[in-house]
C-alpha positions in Angstrom: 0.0 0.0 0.0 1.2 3.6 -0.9 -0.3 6.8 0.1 -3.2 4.8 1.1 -3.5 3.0 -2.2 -3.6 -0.8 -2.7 -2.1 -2.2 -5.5 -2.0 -5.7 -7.2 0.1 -7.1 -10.2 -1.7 -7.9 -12.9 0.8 -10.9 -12.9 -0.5 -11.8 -9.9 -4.2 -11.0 -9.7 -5.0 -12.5 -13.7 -4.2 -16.3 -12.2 -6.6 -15.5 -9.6 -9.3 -14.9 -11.8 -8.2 -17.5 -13.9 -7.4 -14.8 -16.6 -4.1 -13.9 -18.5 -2.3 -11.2 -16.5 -1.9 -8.8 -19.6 -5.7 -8.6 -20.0 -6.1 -7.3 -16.3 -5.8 -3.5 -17.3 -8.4 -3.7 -19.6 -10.8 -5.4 -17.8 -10.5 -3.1 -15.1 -11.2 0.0 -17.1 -13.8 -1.5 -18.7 -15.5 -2.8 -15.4 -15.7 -5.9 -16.2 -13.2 -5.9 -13.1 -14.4 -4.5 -10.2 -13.2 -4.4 -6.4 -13.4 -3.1 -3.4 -11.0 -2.1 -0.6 -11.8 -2.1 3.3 -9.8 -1.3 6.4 -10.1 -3.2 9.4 -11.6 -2.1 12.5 -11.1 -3.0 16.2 -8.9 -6.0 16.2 -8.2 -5.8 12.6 -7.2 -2.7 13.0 -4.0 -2.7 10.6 -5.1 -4.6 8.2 -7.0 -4.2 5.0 -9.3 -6.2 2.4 -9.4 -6.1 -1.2 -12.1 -8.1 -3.0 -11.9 -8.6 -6.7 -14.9 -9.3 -8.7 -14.9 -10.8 -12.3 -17.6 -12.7 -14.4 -18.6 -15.8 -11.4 -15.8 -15.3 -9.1 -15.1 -13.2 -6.1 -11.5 -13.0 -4.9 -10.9 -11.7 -1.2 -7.2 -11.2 -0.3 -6.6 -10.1 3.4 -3.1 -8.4 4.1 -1.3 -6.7 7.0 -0.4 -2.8 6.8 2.7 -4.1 5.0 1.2 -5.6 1.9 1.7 -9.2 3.0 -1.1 -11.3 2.0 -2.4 -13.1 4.9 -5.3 -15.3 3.1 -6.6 -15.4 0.0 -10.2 -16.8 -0.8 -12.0 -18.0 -4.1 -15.3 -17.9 -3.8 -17.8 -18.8 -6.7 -20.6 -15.7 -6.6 -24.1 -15.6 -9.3 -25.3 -18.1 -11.2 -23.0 -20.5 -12.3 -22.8 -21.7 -15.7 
């Protein structure tokens, strides 16, 4: 995290989704990307939450103030297909 923005590597995140890292970018600024980022509160205070979202999957990763992922969860979300 850098002035209070999260980043992830498209060379990380694409295998996530189960897409190829160099079409990352233009998923995200066409939305068919989305996320979200949250900061813990009371006892998890320090760290923060990004969630990914893309066509049937949700991808949560939970990390300490340093970056350091601390989990990372798949979960299938909609109507699968």
């Amino acid at each position: 995290m850098t002035d209070g923005q999260a980043t992830v590597d498209a060379e990380d995140l694409g295998p996530l989704l189960g897409i190829e890292p160099a079409a990352v970018p233009q998923k995200m600024r066409s939305g068919q990307i989305t996320s979200l980022f949250e900061t813990g509160i009371d006892e998890d205070a320090g760290r923060y939450r990004l969630t990914f979202f893309y066509d049937n999957r949700r991808i949560r990763l939970t990390c300490a103030a340093d970056g350091t992922v601390l989990s990372t969860i798949r979960t299938p979300v909609g109507k699968q297909t």
